[in-house]
Backbone as XML, in Angstrom:
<?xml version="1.0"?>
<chain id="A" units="angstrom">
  <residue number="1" name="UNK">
    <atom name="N" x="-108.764" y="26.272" z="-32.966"/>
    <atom name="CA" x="-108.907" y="25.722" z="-34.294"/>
    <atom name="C" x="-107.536" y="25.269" z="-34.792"/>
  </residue>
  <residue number="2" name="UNK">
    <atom name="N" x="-107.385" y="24.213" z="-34.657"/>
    <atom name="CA" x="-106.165" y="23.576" z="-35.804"/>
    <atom name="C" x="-106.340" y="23.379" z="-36.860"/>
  </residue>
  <residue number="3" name="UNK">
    <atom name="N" x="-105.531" y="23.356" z="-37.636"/>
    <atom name="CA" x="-105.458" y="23.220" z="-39.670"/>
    <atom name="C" x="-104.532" y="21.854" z="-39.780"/>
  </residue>
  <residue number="4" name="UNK">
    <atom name="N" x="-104.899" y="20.954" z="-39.984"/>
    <atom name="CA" x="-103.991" y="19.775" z="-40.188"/>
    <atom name="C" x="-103.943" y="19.448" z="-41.510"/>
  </residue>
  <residue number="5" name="UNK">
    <atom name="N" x="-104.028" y="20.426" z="-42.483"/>
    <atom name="CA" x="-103.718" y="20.069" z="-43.898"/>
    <atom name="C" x="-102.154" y="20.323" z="-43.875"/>
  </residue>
  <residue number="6" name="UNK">
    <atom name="N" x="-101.539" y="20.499" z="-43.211"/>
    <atom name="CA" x="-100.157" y="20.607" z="-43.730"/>
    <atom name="C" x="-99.299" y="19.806" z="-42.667"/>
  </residue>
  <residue number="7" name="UNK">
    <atom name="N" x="-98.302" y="18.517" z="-42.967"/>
    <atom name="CA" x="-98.191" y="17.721" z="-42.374"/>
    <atom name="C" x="-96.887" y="17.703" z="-42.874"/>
  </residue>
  <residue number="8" name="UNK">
    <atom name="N" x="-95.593" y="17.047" z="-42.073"/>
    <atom name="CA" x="-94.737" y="16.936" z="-42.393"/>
    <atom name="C" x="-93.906" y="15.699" z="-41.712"/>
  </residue>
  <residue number="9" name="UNK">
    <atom name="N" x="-93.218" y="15.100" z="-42.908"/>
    <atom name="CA" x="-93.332" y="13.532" z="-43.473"/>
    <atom name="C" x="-91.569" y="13.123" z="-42.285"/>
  </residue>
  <residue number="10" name="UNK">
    <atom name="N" x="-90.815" y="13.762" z="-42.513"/>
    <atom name="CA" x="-89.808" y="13.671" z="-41.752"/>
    <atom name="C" x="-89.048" y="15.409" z="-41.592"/>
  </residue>
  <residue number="11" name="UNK">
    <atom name="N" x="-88.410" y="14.850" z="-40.463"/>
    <atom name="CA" x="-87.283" y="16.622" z="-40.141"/>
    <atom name="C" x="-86.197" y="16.443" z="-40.759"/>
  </residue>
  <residue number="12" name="UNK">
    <atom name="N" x="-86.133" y="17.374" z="-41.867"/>
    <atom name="CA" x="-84.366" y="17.077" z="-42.616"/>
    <atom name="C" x="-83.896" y="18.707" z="-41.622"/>
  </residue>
  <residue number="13" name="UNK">
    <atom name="N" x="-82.721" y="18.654" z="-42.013"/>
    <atom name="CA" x="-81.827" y="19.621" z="-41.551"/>
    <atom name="C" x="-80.974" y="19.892" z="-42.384"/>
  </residue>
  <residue number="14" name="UNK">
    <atom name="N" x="-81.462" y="21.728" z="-43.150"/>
    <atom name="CA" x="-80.550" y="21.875" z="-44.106"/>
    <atom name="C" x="-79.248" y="21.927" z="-43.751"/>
  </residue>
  <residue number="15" name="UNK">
    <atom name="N" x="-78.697" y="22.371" z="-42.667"/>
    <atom name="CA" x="-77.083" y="21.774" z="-42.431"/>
    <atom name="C" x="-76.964" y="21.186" z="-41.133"/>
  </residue>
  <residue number="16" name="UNK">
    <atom name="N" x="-76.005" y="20.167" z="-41.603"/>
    <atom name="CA" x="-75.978" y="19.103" z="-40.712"/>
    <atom name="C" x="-75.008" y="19.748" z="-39.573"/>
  </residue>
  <residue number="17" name="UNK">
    <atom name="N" x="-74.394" y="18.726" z="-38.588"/>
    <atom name="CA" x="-73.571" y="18.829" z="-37.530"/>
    <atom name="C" x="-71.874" y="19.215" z="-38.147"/>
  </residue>
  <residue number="18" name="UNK">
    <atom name="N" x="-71.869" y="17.573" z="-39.215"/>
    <atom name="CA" x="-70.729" y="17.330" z="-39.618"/>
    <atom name="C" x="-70.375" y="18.566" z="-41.290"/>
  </residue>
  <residue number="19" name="UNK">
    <atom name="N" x="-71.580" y="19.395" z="-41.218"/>
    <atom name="CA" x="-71.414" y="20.527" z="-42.439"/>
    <atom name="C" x="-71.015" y="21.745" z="-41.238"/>
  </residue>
  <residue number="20" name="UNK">
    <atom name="N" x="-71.264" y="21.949" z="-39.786"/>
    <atom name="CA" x="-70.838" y="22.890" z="-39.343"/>
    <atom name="C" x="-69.214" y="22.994" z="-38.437"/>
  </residue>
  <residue number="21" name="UNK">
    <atom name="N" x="-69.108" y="21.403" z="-38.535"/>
    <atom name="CA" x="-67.533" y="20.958" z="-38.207"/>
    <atom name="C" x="-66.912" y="21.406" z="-39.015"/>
  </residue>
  <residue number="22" name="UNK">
    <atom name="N" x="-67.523" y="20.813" z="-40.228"/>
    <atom name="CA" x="-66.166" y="20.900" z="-41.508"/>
    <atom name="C" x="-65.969" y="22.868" z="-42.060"/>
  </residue>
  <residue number="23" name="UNK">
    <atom name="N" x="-67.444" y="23.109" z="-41.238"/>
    <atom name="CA" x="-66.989" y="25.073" z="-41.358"/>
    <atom name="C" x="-65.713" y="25.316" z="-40.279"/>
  </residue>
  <residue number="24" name="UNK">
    <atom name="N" x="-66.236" y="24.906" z="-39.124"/>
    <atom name="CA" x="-65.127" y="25.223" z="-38.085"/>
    <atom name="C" x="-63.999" y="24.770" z="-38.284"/>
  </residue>
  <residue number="25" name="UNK">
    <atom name="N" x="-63.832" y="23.570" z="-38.385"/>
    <atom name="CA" x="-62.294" y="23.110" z="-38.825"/>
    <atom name="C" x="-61.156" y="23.726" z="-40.268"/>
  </residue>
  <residue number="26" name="UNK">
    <atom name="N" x="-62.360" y="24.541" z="-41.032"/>
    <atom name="CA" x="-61.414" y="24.941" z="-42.258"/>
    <atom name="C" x="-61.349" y="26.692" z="-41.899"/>
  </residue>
  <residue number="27" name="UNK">
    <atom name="N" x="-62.221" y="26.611" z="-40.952"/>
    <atom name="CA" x="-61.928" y="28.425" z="-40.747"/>
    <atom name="C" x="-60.827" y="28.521" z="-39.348"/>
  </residue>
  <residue number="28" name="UNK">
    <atom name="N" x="-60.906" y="27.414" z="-38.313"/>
    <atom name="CA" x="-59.360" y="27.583" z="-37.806"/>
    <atom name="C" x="-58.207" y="27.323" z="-38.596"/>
  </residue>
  <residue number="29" name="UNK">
    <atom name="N" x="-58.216" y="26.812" z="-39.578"/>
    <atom name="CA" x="-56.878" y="26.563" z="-40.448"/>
    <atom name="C" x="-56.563" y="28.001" z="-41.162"/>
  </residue>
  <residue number="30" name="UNK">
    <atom name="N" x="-57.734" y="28.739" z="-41.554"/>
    <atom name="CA" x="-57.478" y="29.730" z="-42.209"/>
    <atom name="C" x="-56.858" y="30.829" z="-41.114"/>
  </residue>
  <residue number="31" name="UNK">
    <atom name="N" x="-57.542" y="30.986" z="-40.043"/>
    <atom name="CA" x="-57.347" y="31.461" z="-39.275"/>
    <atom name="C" x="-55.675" y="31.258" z="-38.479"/>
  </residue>
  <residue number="32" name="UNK">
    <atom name="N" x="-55.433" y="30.155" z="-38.649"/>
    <atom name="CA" x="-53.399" y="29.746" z="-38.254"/>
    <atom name="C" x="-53.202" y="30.175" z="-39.110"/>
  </residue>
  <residue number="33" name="UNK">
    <atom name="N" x="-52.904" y="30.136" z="-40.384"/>
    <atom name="CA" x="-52.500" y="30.651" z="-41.485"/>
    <atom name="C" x="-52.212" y="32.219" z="-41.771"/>
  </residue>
  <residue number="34" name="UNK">
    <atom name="N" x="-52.866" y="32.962" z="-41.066"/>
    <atom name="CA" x="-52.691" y="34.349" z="-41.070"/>
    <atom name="C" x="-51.490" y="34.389" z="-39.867"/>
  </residue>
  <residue number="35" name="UNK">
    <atom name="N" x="-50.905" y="35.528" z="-40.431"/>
    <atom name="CA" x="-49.531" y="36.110" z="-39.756"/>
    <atom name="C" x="-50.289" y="37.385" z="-39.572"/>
  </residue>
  <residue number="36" name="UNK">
    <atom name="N" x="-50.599" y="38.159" z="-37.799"/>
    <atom name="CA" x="-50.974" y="39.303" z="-37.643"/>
    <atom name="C" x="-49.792" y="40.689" z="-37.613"/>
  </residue>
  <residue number="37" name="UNK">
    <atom name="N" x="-48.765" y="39.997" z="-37.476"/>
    <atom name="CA" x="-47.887" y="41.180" z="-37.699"/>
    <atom name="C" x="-47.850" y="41.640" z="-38.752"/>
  </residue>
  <residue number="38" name="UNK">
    <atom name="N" x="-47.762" y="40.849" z="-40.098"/>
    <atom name="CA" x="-47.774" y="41.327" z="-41.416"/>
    <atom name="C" x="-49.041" y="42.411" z="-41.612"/>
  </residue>
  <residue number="39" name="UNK">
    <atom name="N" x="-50.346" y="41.607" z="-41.635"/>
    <atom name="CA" x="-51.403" y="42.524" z="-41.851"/>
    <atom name="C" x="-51.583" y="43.429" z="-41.582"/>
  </residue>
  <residue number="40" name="UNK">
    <atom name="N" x="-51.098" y="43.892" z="-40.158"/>
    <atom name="CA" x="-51.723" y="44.841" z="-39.664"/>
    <atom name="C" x="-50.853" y="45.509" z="-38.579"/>
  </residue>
  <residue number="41" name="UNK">
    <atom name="N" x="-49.638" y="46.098" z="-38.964"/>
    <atom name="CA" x="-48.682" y="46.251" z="-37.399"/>
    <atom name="C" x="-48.978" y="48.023" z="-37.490"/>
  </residue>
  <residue number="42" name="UNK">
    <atom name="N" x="-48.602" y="48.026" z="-35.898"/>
    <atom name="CA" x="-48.348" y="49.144" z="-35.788"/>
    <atom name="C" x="-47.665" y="50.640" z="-36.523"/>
  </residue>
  <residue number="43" name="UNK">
    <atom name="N" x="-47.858" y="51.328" z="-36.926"/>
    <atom name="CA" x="-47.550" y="52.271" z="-37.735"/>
    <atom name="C" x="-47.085" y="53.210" z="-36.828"/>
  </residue>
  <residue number="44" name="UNK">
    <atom name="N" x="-45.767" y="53.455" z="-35.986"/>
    <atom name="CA" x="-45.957" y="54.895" z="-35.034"/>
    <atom name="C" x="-44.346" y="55.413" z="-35.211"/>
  </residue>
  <residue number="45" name="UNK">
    <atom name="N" x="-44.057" y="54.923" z="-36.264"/>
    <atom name="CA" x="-42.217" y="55.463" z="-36.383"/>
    <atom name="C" x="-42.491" y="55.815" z="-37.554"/>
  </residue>
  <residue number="46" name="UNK">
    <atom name="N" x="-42.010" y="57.230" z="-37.835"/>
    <atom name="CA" x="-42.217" y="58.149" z="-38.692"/>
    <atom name="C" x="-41.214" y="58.152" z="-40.125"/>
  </residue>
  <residue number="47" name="UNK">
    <atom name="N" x="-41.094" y="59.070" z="-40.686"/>
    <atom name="CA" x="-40.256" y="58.805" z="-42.037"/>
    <atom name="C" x="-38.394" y="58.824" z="-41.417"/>
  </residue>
  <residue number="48" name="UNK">
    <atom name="N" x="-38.822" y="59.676" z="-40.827"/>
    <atom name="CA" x="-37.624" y="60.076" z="-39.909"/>
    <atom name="C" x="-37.029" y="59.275" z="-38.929"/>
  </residue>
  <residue number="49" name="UNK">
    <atom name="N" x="-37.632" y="58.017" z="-38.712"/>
    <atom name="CA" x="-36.896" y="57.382" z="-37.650"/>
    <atom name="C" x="-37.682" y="57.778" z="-36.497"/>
  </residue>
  <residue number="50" name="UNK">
    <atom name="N" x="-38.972" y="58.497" z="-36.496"/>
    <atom name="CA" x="-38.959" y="59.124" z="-34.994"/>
    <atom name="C" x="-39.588" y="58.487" z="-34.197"/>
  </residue>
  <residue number="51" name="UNK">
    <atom name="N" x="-39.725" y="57.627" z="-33.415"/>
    <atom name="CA" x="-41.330" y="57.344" z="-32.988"/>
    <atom name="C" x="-42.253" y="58.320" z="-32.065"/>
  </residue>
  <residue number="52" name="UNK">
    <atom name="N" x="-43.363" y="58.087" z="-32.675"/>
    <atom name="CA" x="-44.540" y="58.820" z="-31.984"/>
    <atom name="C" x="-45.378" y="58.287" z="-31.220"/>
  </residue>
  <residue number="53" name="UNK">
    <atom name="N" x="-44.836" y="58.369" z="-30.075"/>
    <atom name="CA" x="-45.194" y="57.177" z="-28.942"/>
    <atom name="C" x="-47.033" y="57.512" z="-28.467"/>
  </residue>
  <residue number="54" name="UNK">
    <atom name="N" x="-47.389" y="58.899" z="-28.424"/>
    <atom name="CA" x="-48.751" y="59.147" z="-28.672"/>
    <atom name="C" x="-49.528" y="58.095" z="-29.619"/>
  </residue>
  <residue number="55" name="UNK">
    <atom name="N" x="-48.997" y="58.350" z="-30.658"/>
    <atom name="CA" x="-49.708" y="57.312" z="-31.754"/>
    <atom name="C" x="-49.973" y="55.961" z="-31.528"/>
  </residue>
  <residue number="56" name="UNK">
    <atom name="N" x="-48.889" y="55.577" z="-31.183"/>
    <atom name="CA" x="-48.640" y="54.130" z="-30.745"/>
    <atom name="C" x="-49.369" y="54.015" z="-29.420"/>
  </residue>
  <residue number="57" name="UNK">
    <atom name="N" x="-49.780" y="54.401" z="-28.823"/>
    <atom name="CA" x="-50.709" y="54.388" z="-27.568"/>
    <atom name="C" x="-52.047" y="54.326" z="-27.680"/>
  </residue>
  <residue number="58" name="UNK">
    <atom name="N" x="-52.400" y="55.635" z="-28.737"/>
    <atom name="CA" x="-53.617" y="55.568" z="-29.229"/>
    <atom name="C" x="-54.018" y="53.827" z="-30.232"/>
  </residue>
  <residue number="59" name="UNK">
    <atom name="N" x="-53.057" y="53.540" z="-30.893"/>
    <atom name="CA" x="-53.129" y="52.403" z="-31.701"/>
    <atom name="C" x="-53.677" y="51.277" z="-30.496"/>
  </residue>
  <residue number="60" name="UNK">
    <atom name="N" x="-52.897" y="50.986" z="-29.994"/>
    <atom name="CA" x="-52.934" y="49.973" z="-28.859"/>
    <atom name="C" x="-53.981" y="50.499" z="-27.758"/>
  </residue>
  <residue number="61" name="UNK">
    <atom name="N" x="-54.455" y="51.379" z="-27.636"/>
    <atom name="CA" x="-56.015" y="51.585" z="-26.589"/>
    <atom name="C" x="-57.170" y="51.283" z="-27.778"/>
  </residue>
  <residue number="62" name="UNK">
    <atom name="N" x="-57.309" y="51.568" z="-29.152"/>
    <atom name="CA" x="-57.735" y="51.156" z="-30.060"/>
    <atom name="C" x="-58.173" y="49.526" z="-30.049"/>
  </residue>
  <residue number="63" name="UNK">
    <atom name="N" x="-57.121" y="48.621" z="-30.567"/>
    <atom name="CA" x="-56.604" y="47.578" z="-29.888"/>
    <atom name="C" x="-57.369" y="47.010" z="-29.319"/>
  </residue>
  <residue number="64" name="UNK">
    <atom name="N" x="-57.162" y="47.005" z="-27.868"/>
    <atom name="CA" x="-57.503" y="46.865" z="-26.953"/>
    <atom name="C" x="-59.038" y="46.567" z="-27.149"/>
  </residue>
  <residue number="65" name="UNK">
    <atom name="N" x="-59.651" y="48.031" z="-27.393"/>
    <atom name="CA" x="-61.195" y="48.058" z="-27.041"/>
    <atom name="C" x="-61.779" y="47.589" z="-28.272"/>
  </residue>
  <residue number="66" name="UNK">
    <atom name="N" x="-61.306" y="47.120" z="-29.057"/>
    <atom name="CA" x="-62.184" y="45.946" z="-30.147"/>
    <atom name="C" x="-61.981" y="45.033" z="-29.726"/>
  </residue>
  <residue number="67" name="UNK">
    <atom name="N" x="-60.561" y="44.255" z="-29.127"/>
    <atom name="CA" x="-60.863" y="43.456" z="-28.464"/>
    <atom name="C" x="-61.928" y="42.858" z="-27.275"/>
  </residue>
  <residue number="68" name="UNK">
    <atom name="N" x="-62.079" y="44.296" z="-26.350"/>
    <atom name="CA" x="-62.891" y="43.529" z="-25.582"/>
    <atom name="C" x="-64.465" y="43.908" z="-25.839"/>
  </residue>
  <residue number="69" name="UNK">
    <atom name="N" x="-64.700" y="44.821" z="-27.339"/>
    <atom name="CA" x="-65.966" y="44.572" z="-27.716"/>
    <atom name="C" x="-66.275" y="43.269" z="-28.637"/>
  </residue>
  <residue number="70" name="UNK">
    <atom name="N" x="-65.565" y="42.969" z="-28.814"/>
    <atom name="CA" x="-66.163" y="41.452" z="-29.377"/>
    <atom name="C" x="-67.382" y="40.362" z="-28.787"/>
  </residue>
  <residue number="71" name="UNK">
    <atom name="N" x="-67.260" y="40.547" z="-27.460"/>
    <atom name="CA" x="-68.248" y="39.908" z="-26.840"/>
    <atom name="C" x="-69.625" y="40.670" z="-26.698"/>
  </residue>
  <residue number="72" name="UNK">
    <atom name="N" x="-69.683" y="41.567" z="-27.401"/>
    <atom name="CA" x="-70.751" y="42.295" z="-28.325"/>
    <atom name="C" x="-71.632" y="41.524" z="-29.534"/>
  </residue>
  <residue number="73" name="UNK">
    <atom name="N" x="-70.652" y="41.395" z="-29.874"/>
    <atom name="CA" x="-70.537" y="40.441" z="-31.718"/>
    <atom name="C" x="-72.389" y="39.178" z="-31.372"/>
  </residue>
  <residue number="74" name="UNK">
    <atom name="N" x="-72.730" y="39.562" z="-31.814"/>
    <atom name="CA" x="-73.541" y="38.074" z="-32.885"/>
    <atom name="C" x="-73.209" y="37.311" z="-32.651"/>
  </residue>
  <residue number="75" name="UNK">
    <atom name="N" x="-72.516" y="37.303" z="-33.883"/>
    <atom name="CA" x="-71.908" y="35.968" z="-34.067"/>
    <atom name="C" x="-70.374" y="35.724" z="-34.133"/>
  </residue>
  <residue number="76" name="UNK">
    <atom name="N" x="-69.777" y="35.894" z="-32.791"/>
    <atom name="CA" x="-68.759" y="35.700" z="-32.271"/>
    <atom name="C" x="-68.365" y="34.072" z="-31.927"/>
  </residue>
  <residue number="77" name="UNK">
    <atom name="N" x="-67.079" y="33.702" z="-32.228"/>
    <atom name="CA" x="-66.740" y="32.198" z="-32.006"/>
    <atom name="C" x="-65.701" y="32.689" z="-30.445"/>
  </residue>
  <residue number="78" name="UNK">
    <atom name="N" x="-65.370" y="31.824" z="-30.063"/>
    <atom name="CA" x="-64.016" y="31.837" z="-28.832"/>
    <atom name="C" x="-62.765" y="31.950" z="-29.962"/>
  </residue>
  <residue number="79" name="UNK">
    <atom name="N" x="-62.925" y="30.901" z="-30.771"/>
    <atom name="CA" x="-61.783" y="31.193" z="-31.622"/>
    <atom name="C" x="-61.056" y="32.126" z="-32.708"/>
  </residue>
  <residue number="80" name="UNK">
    <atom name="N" x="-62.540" y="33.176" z="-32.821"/>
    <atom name="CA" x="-62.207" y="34.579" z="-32.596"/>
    <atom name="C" x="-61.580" y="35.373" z="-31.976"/>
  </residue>
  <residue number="81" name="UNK">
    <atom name="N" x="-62.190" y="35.537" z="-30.945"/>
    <atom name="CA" x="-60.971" y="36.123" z="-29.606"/>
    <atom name="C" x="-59.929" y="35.735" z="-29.296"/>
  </residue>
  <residue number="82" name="UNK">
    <atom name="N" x="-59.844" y="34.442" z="-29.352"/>
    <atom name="CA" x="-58.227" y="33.811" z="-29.594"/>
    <atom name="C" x="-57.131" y="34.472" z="-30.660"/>
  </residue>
  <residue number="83" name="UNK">
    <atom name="N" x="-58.048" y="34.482" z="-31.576"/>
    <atom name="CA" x="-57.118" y="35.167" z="-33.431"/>
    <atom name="C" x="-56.682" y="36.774" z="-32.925"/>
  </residue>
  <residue number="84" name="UNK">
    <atom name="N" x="-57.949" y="36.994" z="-32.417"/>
    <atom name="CA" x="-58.011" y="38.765" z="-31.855"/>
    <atom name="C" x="-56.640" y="38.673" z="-31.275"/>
  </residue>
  <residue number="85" name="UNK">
    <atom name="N" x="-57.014" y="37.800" z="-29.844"/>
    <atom name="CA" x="-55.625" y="38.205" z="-28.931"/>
    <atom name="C" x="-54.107" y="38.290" z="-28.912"/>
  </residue>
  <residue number="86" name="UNK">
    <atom name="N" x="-54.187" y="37.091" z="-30.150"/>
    <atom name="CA" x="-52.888" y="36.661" z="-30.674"/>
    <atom name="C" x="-52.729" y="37.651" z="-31.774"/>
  </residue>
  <residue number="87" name="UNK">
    <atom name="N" x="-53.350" y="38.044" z="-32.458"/>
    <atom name="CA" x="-52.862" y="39.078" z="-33.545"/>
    <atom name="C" x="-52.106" y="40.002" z="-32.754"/>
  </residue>
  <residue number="88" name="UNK">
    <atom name="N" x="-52.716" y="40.866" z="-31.382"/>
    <atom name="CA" x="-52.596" y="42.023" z="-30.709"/>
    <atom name="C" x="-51.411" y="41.659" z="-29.964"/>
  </residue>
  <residue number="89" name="UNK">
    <atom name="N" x="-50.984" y="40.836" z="-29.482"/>
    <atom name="CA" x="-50.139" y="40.085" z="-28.557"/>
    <atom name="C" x="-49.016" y="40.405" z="-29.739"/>
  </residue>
  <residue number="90" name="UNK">
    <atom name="N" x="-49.044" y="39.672" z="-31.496"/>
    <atom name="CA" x="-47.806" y="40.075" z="-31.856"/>
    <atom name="C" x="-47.515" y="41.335" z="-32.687"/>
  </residue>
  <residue number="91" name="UNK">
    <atom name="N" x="-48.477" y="42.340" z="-32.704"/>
    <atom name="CA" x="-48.421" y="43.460" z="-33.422"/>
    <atom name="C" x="-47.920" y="44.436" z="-31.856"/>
  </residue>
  <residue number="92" name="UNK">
    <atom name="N" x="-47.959" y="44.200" z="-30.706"/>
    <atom name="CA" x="-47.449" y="44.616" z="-29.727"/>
    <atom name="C" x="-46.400" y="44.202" z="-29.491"/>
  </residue>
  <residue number="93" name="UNK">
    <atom name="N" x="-45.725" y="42.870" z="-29.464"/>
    <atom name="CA" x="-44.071" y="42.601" z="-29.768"/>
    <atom name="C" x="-44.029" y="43.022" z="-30.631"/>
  </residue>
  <residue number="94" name="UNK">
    <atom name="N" x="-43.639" y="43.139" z="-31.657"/>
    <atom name="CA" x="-43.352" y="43.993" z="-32.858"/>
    <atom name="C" x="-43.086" y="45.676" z="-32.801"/>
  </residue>
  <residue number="95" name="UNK">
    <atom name="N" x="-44.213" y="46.032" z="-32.029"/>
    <atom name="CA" x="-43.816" y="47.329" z="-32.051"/>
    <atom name="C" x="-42.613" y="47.706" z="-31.054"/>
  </residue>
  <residue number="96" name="UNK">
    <atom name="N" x="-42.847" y="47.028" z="-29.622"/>
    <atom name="CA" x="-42.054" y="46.932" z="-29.186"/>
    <atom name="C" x="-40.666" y="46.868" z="-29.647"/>
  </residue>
  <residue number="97" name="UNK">
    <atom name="N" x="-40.431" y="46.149" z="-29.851"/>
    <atom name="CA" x="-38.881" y="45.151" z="-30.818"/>
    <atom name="C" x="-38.558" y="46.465" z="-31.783"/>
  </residue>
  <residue number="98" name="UNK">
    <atom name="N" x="-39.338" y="47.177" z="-32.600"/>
    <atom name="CA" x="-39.150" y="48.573" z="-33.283"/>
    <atom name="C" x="-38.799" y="49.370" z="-32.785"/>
  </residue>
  <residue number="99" name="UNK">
    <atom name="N" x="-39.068" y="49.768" z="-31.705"/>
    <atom name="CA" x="-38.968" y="51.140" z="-30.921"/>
    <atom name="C" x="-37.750" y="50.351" z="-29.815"/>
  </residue>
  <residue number="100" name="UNK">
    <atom name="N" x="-37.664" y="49.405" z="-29.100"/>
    <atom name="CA" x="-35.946" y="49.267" z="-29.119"/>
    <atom name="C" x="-34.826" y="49.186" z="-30.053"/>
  </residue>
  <residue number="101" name="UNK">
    <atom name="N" x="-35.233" y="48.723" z="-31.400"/>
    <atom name="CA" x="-34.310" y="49.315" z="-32.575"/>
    <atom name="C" x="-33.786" y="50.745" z="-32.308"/>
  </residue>
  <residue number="102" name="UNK">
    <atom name="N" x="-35.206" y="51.520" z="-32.707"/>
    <atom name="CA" x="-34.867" y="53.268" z="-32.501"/>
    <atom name="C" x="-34.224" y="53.147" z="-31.353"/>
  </residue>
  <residue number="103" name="UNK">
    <atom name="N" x="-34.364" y="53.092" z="-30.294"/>
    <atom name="CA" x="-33.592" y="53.894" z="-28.768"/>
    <atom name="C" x="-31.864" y="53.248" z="-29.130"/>
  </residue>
  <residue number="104" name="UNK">
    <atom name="N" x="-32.044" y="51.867" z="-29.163"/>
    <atom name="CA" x="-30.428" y="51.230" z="-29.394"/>
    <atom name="C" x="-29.756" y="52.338" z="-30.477"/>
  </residue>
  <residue number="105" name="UNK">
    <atom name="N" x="-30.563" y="52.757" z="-31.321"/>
    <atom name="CA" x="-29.485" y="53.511" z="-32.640"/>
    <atom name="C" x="-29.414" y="54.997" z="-32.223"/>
  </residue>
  <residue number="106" name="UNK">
    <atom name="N" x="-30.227" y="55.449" z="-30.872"/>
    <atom name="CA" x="-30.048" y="56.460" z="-30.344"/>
    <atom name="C" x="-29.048" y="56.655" z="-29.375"/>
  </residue>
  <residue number="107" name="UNK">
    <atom name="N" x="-29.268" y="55.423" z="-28.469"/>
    <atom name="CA" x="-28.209" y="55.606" z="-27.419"/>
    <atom name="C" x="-26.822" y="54.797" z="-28.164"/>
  </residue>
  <residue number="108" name="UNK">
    <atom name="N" x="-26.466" y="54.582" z="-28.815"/>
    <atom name="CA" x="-24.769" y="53.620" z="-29.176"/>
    <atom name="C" x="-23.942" y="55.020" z="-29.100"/>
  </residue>
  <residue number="109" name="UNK">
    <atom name="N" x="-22.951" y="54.261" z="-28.474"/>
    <atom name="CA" x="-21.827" y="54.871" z="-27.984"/>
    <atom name="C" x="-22.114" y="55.531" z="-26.774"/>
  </residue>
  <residue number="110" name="UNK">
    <atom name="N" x="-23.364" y="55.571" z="-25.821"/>
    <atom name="CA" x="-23.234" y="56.067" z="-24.166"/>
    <atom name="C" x="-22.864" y="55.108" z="-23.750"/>
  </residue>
  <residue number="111" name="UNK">
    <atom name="N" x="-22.249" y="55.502" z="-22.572"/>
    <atom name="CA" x="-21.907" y="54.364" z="-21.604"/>
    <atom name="C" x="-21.016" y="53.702" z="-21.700"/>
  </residue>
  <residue number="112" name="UNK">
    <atom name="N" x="-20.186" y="53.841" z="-22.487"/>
    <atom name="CA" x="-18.683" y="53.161" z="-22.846"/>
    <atom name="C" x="-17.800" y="53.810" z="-22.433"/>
  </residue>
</chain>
C-alpha cells in the first residue's frame, strides 16, 4: 500500500556545501590562532624549582592517549588531530626547554 498524498515539489538542503566550507574554513583559522603552549603546558616543576619528572610522564602518557583516542570521536575532523598533535608536540618542547633550564641552574659551575 502506498500513500501518495504527500508529495514533494523540490529537494532544498538546509545546509548547503558552500555553508559547510565557510564552517571549515573559519574553524581552521580559529584553530591557527590558538597557541597550545599557553593554554595548556605542562605543570611538573614545583614551587621549589623541583621538577617532578613522575608527573611530567604521567602528563604526557595522558597526552598521548587522548590523542590517539580521538579516532573514537563522532565527530572528529583530520584537522583535529592535526591541532591535537601540534598542541602536544609544543607543550612537549616546552616542557622540555623547562626542565633544561632547571638542570643548567643545577649543574653551573661543574666542569670548569
Amino acid at each position: 500500500m502506498v500513500n501518495e498524498s504527500i508529495t514533494v515539489d523540490e529537494l532544498s538542503h538546509v545546509v548547503t556545501q558552500n555553508d559547510l566550507h565557510t564552517i571549515r574554513t573559519n574553524r581552521l583559522k580559529w584553530l591557527r590562532n590558538i597557541n597550545p603552549t599557553v593554554n595548556n603546558p605542562f605543570n611538573f616543576i614545583s614551587t621549589n624549582s623541583e621538577p617532578n619528572l613522575e608527573l611530567l610522564k604521567d602528563q604526557i602518557s595522558n597526552s598521548v592517549r587522548n590523542l590517539a583516542s580521538m579516532e573514537e570521536d563522532f565527530l572528529v575532523f583530520p584537522s583535529d588531530i592535526d591541532a591535537e598533535g601540534e598542541a602536544l608536540k609544543a607543550r612537549f618542547g616546552d616542557a622540555v626547554d623547562k626542565l633544561c633550564k632547571v638542570l643548567k641552574k643545577k649543574t653551573a659551575g661543574k666542569g670548569t
